[in-house]
C-alpha positions in Angstrom: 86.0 -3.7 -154.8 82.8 -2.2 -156.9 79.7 -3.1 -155.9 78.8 -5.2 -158.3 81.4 -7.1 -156.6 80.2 -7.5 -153.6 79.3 -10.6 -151.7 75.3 -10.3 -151.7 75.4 -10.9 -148.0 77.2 -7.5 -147.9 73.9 -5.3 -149.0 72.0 -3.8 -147.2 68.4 -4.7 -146.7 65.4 -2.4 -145.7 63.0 -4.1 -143.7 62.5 -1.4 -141.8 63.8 1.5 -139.6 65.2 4.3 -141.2 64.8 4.0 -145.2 66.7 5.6 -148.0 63.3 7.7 -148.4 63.9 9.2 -145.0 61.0 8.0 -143.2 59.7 4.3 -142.2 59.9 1.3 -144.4 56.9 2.8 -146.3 57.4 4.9 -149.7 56.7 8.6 -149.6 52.8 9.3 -149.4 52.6 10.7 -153.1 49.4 11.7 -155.1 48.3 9.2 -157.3 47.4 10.2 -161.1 43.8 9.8 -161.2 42.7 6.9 -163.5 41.3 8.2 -167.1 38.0 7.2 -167.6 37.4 6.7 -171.3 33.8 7.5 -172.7 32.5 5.2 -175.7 31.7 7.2 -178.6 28.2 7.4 -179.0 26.9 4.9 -181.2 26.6 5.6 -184.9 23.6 5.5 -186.7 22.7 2.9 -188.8 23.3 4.1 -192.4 19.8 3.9 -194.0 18.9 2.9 -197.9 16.5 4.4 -198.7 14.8 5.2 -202.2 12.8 9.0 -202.8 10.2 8.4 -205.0 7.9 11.0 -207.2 5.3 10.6 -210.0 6.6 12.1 -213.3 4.8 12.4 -216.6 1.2 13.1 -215.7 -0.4 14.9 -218.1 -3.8 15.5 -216.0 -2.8 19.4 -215.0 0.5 19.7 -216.7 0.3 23.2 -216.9 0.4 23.2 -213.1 2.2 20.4 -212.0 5.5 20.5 -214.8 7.4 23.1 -212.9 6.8 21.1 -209.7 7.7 18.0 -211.1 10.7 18.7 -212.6 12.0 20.7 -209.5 11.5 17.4 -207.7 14.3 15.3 -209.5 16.7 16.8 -207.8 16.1 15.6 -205.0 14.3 11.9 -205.3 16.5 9.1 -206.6 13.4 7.2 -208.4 10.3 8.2 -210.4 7.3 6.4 -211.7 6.0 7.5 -215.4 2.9 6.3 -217.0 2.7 3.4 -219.2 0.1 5.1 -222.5 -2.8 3.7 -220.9 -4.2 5.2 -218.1 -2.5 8.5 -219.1 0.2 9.7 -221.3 1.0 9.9 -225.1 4.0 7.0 -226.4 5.7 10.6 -226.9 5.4 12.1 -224.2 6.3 9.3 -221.9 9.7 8.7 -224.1 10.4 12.5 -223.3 10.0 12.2 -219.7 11.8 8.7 -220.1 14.7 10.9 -221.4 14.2 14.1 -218.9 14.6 11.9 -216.1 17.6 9.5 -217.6 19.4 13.2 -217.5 18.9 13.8 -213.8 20.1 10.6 -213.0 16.9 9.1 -211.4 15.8 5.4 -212.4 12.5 4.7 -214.0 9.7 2.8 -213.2 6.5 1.9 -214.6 3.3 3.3 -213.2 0.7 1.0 -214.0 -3.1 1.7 -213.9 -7.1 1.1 -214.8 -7.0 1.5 -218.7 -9.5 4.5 -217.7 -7.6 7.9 -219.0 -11.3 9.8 -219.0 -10.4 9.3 -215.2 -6.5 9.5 -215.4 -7.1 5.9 -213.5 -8.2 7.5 -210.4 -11.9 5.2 -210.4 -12.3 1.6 -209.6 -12.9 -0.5 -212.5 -14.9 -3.8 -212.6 -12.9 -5.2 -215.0 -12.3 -9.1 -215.3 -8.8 -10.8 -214.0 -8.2 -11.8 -217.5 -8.6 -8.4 -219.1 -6.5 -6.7 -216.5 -3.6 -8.9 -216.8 -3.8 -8.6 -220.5 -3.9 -4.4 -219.8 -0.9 -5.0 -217.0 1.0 -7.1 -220.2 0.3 -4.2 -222.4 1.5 -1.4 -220.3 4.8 -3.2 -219.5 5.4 -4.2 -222.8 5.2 -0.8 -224.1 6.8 1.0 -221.2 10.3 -1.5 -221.4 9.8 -1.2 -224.9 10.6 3.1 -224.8 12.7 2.9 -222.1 15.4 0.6 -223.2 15.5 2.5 -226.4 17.2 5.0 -224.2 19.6 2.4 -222.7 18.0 1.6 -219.2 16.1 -0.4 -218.4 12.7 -0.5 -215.8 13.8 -0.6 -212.3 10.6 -1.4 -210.4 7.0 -1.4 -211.2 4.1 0.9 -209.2 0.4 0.9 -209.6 -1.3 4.1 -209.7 -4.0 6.0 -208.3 -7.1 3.4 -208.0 -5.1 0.3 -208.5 -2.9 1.5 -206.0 -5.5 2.5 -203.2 -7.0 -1.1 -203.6 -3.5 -2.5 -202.8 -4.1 -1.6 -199.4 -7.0 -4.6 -198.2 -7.0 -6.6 -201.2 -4.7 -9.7 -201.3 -6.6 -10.8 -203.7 -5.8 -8.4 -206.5 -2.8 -7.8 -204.9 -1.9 -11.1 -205.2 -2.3 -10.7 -209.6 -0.9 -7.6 -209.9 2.3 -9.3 -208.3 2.3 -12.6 -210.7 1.5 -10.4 -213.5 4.9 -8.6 -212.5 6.4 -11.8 -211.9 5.8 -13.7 -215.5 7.2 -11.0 -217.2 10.6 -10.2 -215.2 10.8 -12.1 -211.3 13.3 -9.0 -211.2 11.2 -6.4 -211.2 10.5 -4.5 -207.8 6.7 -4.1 -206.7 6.2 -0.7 -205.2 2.9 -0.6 -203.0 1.7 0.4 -199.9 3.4 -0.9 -196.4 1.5 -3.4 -194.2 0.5 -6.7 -194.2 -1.0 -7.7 -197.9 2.5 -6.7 -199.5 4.1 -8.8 -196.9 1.9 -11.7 -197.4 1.9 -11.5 -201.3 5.6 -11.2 -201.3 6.1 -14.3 -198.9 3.8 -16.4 -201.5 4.5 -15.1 -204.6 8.4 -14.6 -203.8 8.3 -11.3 -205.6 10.8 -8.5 -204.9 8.9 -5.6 -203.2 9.3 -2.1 -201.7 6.7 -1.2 -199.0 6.1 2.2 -199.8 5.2 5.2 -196.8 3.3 7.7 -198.7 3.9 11.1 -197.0 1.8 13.5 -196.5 -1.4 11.0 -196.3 -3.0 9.8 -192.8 -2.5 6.1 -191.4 -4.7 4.0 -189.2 -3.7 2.9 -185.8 -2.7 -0.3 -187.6 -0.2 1.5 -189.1 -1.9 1.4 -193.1 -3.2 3.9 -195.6 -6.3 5.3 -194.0 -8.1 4.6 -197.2 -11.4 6.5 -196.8 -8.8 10.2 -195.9 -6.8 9.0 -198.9 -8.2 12.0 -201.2 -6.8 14.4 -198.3 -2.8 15.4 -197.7 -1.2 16.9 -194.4 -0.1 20.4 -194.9 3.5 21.0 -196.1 5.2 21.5 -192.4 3.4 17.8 -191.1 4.1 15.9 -193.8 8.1 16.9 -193.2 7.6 16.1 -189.6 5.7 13.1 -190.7 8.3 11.7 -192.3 11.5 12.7 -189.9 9.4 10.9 -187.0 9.7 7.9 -190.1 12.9 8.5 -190.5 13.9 9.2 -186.9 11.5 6.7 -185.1 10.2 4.5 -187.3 6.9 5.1 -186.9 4.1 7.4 -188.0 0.8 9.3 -185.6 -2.2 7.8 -187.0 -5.7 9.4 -187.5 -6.6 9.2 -184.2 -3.5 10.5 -182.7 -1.8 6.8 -181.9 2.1 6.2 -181.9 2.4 3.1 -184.4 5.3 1.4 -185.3 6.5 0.8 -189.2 7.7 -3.0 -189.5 9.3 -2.4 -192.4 9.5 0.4 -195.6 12.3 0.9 -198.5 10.7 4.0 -200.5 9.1 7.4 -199.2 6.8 8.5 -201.7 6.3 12.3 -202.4 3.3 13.3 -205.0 4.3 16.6 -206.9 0.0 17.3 -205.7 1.7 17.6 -201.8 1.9 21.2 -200.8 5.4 21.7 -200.3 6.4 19.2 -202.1 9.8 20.5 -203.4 11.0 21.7 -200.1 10.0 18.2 -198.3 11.7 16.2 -201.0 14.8 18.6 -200.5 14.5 18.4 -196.3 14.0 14.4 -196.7 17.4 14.7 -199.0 19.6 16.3 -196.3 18.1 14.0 -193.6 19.4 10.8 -195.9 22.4 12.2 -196.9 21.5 10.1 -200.2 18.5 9.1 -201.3 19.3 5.3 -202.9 17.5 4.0 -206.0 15.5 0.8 -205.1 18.2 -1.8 -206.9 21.2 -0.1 -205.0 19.5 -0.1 -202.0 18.2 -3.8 -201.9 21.9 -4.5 -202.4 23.2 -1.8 -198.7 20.5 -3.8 -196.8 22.0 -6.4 -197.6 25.6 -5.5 -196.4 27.3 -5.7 -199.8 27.7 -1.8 -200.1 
């Protein structure tokens, strides 16, 4: 009979005694395989969007800012041109409306004090009405050249003085953006990060892109230190400047203090920054890609 035949009460148990492993009931004393512990992966980093931005188009010291300033586009993914007002010929801002089309970096209008005896580096005690109606001119004129080339304005800056005053005056902070507003709510308001551009953006509902200008000092509050803003870091700490932005973000003040950035979608490098070419390049491999305003409004918001 085979055993498959067997009456069950015919097998044999082990319960102990003598087992068919040659000892006690118990199985041979083998070495357990060691359990794999599996390490996580370190975390990856947050993929940033950030835009490179430059000043292009100045004439005030073209003879020794040009070969800077061109060398820059290749690296920064957005640059601001003058608007014929505070500096800048309609012909030479439709050529540097076209130079910058062909390196594939979006334009936007840098808006100023009609004061080119100054290049609108100088305060102006001008009236609200008179500098909305210079703010209407310059975009007028600026969208007016650039979408003969097919583009269009992607964001809207204001230079030198106008820009400095951006830092502790909602007030005229406050214009500039419903200015911007009135003529496209699309535009993007570049200025500088902290709390007016916050503020102005919440009431105004203007697009905006808080802007860390590297190479200049910040207060402990984390702003523009406004009476140093005539002075720049030298070329090796403005690149470690802006790798602790990028790495920490946050930025050593004046005084030494660790502040943190809220918020910032633009680093701005001025072609007048010593070293400017090889930060812009530095700030390039640390990005991977630079990413014009527009596109990167769109990654923070999870679409790309």
């Amino acid at each position: 009979m085979s055993y498959a035949n067997k009456p069950h009460g015919n097998r044999r148990h082990h319960h102990g005694g003598q087992s068919r492993y040659g000892g006690g009931g118990n199985r041979p004393n083998t070495p357990r395989t060691p359990q794999t512990t599996l390490t996580p992966p370190p975390p990856q980093r947050q993929k940033r969007f950030i835009d490179i931005n430059t000043d292009f188009g100045q004439s005030a010291d073209k003879r020794l800012f040009e070969p800077i300033e061109t060398s820059l586009l290749s690296y920064v993914s957005s640059v601001n041109i003058p608007c014929c007002v505070h500096d800048g010929t309609p012909r030479e801002v439709l050529e540097a409306i076209v130079t910058a089309k062909q390196s594939n970096c979006v334009v936007g209008a840098h808006i100023g004090y009609p004061d080119p005896a100054n290049s609108g580096y100088a305060e102006m005690n001008i009236s609200d009405e008179d500098l909305v109606a210079w703010l209407y001119v310059q975009l007028g004129t600026f969208r007016a050249l650039v979408q003969a080339n097919g583009i269009d304005v992607d964001h809207v800056r204001p230079h030198g003085a106008l820009y400095a005053q951006m830092i502790d005056n909602p007030e005229l902070t406050r214009l500039v953006a419903e200015t911007l507003y009135k003529v496209n709510p699309w535009y993007i308001l570049i200025g500088p990060a902290g709390p007016v551009l916050d503020e102005v953006a919440q009431k105004v509902g203007i697009r905006t892109a808080p802007e860390m200008y590297i190479g200049k000092r910040y207060t402990n509050t984390g702003v523009l230190d406004k009476a140093r803003l005539h002075e720049s870091l030298a070329s090796q700490a403005a690149l470690d400047q802006a790798r602790q932005l990028l790495n920490d973000n946050s930025v050593t003040a004046s005084d030494g203090t660790v502040v943190k950035v809220k918020k910032f979608g633009t680093l701005h490098i001025s072609p007048r920054q010593d070293g400017a070419v090889m930060i812009a390049e530095k700030l390039k491999i640390m990005l991977g890609q630079p990413y014009p305003l527009s596109l990167a409004s769109v990654g923070d918001s999870g679409w790309v």
